[in-house]
Residue frames as qw, qx, qy, qz and C-alpha x, y, z in Angstrom:
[[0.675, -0.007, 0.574, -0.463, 171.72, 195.07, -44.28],
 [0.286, 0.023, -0.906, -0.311, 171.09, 191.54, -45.95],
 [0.709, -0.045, 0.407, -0.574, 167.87, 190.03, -46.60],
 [0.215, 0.056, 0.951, 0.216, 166.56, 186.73, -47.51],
 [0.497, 0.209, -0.024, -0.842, 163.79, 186.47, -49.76],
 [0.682, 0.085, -0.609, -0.395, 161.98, 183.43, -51.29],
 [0.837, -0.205, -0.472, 0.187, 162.26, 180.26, -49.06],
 [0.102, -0.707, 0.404, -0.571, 163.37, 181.24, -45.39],
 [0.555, -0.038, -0.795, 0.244, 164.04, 178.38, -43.28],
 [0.117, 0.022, -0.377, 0.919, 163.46, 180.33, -40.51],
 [0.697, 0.203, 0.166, -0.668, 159.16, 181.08, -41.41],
 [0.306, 0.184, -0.860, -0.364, 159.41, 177.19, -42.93],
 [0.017, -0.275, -0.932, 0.236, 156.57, 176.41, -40.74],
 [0.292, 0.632, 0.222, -0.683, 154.39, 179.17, -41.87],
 [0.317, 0.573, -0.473, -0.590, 155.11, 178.15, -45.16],
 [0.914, 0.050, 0.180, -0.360, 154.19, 174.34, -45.00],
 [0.928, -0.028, 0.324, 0.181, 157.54, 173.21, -45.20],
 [0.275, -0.444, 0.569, 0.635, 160.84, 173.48, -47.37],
 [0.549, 0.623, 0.556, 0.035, 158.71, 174.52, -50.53],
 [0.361, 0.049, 0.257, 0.895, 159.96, 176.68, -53.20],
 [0.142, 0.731, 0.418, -0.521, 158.35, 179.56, -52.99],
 [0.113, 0.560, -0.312, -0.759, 157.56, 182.34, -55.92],
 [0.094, 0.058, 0.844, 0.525, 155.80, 179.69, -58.45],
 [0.000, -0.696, -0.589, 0.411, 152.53, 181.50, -57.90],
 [0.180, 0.687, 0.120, 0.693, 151.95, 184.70, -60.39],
 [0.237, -0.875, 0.103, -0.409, 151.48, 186.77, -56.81],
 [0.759, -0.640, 0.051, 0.110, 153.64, 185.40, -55.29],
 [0.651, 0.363, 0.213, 0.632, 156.34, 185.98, -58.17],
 [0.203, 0.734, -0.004, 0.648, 155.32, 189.61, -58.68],
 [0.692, -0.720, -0.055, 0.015, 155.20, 189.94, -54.31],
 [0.888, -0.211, 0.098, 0.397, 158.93, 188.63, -54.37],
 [0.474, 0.433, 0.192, 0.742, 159.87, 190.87, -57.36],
 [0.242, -0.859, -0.276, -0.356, 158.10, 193.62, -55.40],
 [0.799, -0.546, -0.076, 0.239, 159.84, 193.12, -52.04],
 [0.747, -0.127, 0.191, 0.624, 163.11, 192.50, -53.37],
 [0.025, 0.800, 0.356, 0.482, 162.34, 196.27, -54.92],
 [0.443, -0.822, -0.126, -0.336, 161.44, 197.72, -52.04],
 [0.654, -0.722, 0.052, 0.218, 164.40, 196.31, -49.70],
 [0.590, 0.138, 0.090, 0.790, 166.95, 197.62, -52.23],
 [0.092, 0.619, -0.064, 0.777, 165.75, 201.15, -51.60],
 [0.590, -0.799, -0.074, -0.092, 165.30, 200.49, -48.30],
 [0.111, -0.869, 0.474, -0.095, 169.16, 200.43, -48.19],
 [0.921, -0.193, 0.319, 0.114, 169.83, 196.60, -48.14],
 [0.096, 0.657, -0.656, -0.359, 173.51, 196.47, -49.64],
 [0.201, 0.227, -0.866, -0.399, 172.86, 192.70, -51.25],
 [0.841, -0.031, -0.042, -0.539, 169.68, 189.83, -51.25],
 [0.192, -0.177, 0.945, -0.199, 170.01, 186.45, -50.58],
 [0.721, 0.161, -0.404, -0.539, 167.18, 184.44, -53.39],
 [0.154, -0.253, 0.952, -0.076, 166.55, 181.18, -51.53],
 [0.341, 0.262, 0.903, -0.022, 164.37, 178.15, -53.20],
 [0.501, 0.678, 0.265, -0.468, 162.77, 180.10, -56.31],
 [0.686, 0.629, 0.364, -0.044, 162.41, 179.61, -59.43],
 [0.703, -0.192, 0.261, 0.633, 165.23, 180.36, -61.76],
 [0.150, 0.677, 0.389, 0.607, 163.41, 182.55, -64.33],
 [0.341, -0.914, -0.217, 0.029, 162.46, 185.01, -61.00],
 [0.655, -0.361, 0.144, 0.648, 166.13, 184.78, -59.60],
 [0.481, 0.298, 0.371, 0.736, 167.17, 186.08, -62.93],
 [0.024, 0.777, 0.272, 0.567, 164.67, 189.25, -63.18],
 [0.407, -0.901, -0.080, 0.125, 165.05, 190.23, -59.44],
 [0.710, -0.085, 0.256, 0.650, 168.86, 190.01, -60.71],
 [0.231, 0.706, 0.545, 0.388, 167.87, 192.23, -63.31],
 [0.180, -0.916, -0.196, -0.300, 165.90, 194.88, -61.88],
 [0.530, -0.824, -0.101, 0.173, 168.38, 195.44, -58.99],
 [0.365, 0.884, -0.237, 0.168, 171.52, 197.23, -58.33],
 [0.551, -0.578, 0.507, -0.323, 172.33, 195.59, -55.46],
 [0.196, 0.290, -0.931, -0.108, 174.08, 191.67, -55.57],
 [0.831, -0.042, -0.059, -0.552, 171.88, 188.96, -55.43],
 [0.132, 0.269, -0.954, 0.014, 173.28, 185.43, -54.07],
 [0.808, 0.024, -0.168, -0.565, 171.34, 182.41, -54.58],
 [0.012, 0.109, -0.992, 0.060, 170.98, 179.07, -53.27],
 [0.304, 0.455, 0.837, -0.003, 168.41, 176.93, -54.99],
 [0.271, 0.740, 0.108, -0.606, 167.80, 180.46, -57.06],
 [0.728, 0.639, 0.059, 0.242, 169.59, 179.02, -60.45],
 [0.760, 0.061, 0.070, 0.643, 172.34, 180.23, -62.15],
 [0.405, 0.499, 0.254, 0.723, 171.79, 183.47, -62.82],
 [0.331, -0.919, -0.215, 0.006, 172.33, 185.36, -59.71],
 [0.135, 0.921, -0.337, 0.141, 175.59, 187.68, -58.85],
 [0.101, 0.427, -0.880, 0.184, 176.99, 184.74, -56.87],
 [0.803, -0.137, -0.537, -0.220, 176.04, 181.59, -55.17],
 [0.295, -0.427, 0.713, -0.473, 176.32, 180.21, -51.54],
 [0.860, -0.172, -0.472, -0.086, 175.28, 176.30, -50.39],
 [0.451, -0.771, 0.401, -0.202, 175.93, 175.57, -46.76],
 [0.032, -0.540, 0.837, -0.081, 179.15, 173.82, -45.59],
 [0.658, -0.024, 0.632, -0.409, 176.97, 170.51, -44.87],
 [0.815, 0.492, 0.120, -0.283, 175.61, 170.08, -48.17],
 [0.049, 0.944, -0.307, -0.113, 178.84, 170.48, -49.48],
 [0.179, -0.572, 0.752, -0.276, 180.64, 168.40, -47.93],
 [0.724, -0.229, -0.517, -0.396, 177.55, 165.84, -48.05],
 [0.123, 0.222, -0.852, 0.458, 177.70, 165.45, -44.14],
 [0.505, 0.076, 0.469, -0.721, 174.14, 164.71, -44.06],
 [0.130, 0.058, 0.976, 0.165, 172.66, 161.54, -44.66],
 [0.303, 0.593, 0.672, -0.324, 168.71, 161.41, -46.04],
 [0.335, 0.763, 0.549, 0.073, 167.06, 163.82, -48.24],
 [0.229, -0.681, -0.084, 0.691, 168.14, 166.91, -50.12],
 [0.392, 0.792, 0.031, -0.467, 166.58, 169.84, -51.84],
 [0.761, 0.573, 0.278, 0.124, 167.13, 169.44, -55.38],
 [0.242, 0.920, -0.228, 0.209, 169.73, 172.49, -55.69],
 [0.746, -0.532, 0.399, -0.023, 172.07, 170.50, -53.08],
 [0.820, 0.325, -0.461, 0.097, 175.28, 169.09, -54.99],
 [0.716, -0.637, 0.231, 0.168, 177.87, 167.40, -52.49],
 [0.362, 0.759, -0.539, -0.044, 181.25, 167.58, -53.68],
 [0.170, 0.374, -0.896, 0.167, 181.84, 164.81, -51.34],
 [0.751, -0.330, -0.561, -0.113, 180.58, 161.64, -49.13],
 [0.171, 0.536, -0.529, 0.635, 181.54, 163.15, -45.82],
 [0.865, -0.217, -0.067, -0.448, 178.85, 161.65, -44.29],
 [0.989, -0.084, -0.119, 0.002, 180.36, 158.42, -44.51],
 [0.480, 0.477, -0.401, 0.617, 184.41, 159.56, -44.47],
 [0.302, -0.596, 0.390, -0.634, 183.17, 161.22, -40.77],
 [0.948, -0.219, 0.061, -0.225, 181.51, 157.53, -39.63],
 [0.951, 0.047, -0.241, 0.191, 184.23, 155.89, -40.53],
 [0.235, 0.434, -0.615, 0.615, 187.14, 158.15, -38.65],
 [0.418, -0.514, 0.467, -0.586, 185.14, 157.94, -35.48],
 [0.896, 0.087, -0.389, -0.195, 184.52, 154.33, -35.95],
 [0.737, 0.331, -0.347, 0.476, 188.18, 154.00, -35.89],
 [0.026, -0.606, 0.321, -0.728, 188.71, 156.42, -33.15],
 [0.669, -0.455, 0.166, -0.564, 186.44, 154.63, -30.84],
 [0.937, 0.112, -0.307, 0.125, 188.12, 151.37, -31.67],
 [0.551, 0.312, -0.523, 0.570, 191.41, 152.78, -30.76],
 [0.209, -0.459, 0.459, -0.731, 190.03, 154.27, -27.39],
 [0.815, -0.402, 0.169, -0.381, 188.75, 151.35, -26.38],
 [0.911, 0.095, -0.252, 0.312, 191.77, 149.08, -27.05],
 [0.659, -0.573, 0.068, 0.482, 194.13, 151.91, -25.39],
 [0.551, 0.206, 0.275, 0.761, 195.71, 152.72, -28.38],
 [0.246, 0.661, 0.177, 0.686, 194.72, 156.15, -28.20],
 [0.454, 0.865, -0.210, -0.027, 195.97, 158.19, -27.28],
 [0.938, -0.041, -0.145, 0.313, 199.15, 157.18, -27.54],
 [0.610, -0.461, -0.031, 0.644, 202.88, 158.62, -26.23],
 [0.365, -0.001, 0.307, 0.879, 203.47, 160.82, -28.81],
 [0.134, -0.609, -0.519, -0.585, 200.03, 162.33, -28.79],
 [0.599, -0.741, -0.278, 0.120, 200.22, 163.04, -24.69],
 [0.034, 0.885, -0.268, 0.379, 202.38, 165.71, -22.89],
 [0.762, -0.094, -0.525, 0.367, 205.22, 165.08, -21.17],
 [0.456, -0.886, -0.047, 0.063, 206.32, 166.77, -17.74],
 [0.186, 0.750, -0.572, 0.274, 210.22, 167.99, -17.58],
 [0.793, -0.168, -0.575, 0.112, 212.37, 165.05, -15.86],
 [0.141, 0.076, -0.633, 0.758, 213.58, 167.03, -12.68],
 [0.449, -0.112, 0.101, -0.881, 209.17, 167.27, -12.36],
 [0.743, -0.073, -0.557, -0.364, 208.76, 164.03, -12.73],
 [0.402, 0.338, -0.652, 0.547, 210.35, 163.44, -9.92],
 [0.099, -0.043, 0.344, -0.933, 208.85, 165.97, -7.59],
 [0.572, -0.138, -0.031, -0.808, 205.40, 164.64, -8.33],
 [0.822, -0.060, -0.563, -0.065, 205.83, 161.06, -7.76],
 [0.471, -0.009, -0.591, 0.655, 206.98, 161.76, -4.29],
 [0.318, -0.303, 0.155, -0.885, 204.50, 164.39, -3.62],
 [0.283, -0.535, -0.791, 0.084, 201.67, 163.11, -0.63],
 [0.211, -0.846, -0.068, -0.485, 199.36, 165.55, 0.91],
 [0.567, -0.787, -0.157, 0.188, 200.56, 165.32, 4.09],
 [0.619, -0.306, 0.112, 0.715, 204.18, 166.65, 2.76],
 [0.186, 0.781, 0.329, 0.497, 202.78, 169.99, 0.79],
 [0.461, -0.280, -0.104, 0.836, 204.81, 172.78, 1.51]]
């Protein structure tokens, strides 16, 4: 089993929002507590989302178990960031821990731009993008009417 611990998108309305969580002394030692408790409950790795880097680190620490972080710092067994961010296919606001590697955002606007352009002039698709029928079939359907259906 994986859990998540810190920030949980999921309870982000019980939490008042996309807030980092763990900057609280009880809520620190809680987290450190938890993350404790679901390694001997059998969890096989943690997931550290939107806390403090100093925490990351100790729950790192204390456990035996991997720890992957996003928005946890550096100093967890690995890292994850979702494809989106990534990629930067979302326009607007984003969490501080968020690098894009790209502007996909705008690279995606502008193929479909172009896409819609060419489907409304015709140009798409075009002959080499469309199946063709064998030529003894072309035949046989251009000649077909219901009333001759064998």
């Amino acid at each position: 089993m994986r859990k998540n611990l810190g920030l949980t998108p999921q309870s982000v309305n019980v939490m008042g929002g996309f807030k980092v969580q763990g900057r609280k002394a009880d809520d620190a030692l809680r987290l450190l507590e938890d993350a404790h408790r679901l390694e001997e409950a059998g969890c096989f790795a943690l997931v550290l989302e939107g806390i403090p880097a100093e925490l990351a680190a100790r729950v790192t620490e204390l456990l035996t178990i991997p720890t992957i972080g996003i928005g946890a710092g550096p100093n967890c067994s690995g890292q994850v960031l979702v494809f989106h961010d990534v990629l930067g296919l979302i326009e607007g606001h984003r969490p501080k821990f968020v690098r894009s590697y790209a502007d996909g955002f705008k690279v995606l606007q502008e193929a479909l731009s172009r896409w819609v352009e060419d489907v409304r002039k015709g140009a798409f698709p075009a002959s080499n993008e469309s199946y063709r029928l064998p030529d003894g079939l072309r035949d046989a359907i251009a000649s077909w009417t219901p009333s001759n259906r064998s």
